[in-house]
C-alpha positions in Angstrom: 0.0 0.0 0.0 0.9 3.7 -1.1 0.4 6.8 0.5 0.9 9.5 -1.9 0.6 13.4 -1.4 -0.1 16.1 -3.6 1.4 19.4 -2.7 -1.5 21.8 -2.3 0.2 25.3 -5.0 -2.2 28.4 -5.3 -0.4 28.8 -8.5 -1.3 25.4 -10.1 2.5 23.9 -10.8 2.3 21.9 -13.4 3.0 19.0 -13.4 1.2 18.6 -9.7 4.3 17.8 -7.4 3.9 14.8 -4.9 5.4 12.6 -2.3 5.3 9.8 -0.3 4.5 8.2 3.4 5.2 4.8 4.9 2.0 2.9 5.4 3.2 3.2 9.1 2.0 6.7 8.7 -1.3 5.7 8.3 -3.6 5.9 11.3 -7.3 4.9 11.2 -10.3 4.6 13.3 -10.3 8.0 14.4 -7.8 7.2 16.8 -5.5 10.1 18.8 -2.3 11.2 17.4 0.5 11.5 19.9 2.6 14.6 19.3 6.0 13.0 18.4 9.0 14.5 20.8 11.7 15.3 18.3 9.7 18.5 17.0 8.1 21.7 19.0 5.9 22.8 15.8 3.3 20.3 14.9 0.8 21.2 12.0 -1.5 19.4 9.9 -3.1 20.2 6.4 -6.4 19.1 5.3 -6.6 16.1 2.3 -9.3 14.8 -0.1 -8.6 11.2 -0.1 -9.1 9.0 -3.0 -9.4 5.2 -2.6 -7.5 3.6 -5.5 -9.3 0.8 -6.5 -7.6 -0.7 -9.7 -4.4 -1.7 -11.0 -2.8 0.9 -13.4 0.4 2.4 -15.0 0.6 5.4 -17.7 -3.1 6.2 -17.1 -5.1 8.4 -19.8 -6.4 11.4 -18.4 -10.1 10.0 -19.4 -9.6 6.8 -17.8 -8.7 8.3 -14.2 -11.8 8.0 -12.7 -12.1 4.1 -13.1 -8.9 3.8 -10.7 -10.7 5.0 -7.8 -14.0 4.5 -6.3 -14.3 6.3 -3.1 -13.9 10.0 -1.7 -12.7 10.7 1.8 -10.6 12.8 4.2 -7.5 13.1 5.3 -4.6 15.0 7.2 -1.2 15.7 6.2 0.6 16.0 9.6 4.3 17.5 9.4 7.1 18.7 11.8 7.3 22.3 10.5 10.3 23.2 12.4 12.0 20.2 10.7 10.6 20.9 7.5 12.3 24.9 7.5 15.7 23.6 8.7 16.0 21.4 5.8 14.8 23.6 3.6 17.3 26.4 4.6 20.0 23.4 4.0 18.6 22.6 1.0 17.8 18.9 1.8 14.9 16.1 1.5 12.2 17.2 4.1 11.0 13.4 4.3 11.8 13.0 7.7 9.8 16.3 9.2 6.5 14.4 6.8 7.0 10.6 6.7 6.9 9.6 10.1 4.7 7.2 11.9 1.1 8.0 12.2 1.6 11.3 10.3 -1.5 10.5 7.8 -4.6 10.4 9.7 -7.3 8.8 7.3 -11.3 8.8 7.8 -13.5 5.7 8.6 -16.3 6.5 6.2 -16.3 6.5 2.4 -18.2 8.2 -0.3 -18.6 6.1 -3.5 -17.0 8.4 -6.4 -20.4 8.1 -8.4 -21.4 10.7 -5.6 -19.0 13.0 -6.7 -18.7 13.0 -10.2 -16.8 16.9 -9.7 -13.9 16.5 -7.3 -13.3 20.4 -7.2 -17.4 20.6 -6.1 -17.4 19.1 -3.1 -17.4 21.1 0.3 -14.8 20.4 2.5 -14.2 22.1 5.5 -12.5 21.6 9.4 -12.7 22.5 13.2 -10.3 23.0 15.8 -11.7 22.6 19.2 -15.2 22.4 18.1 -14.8 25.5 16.4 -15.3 25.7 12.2 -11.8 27.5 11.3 -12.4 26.9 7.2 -14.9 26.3 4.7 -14.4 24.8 1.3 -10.8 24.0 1.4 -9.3 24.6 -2.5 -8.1 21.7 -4.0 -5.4 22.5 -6.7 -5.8 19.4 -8.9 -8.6 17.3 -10.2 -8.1 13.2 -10.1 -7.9 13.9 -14.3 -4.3 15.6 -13.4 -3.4 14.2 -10.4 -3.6 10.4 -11.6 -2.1 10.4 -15.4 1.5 12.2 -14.2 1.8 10.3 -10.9 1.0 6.9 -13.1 3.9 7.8 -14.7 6.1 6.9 -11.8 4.6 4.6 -9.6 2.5 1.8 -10.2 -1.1 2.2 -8.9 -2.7 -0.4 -6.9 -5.3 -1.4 -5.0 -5.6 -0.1 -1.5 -3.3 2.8 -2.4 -4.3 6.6 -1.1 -4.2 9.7 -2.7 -4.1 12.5 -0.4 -4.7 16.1 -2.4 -3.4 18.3 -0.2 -5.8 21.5 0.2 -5.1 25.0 1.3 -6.4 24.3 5.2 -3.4 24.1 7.4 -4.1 24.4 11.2 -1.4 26.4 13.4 0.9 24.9 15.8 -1.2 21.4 17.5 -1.2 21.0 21.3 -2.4 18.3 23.9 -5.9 18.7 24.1 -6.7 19.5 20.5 -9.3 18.0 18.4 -9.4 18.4 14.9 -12.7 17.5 12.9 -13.1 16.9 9.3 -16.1 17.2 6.8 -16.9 16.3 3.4 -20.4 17.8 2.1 -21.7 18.6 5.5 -20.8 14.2 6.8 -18.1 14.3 9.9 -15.5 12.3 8.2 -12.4 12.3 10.2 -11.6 13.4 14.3 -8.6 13.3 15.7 -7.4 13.8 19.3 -4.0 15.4 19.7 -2.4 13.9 22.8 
């Protein structure tokens, strides 16, 4: 299983840029992520999720919605501090993204045929119980996202797309709890511990 990212970019980059998590990084079941103790700057940015569900390589751009069949949310979680001091160095920020439990995935499932426009569908997030965004922007349709990162890597099934939006949250703390919703459905909670 994959766990691929798309950067979120207001200005569109094309191609869309992307990376990857262990499957360690995955955590389910709206369990509570414990902040990690080699960073002081935990954040986390809001994901539409899609559920790959077929085998695929060098995928048309008309034949990417047949590789997935469910919508759902996620979270990018990252060690910002980490993730500046490598970029001042100039080095690979895997380590401040691609550690364990850093990709926070929802329970419940939309089937695609619910969504036939990605780019339509409202997402938004609360901190503490409190909405801080509505309808996160999502830079790249499945359409884009699918045929350049086919190019690559192999698709299979049980693989996640995570498309990064333009929701980050600011620095998490113990006692947090993020919330996540996709067309007005609770998707995702997480307790920060």
């Amino acid at each position: 299983m994959k766990l691929l990212f798309i950067t979120f970019s207001p200005e569109r980059l094309q191609p869309p840029v992307f990376f990857l998590k262990p499957d360690t990084a995955l955590l389910r079941n709206n369990q509570p992520f414990f902040l990690p103790d080699f960073t002081q700057d935990v954040r986390a940015t809001l994901s539409l999720v899609l559920r790959v569900s077929r085998l695929g390589r060098s995928i048309g751009a008309s034949f990417a919605a047949r590789y997935f069949d469910a919508v759902g949310v996620g979270m990018d979680i990252f060690a910002q501090d980490l993730r500046q001091q490598y970029a001042l160095a100039r080095q690979p920020a895997d380590a401040a993204h691609a550690f364990d439990y850093a990709a926070p995935l929802s329970a419940a499932w939309i089937p695609a045929a619910e969504i036939p426009v990605i780019k339509d569908c409202s997402l938004c997030w609360s901190l503490n119980g409190k909405e801080t965004a509505q309808n996160a922007a999502i830079a790249y349709t499945p359409e884009e996202i699918i045929p350049h990162v086919s190019q690559f890597i192999t698709l299979r099934i049980g693989d996640y797309i995570f498309i990064n939006t333009s929701f980050t949250s600011p620095a998490l703390q113990p006692g947090n709890r993020l919330q996540a919703f996709l067309n007005g459905k609770e998707m995702l909670k997480v307790d920060i511990r």
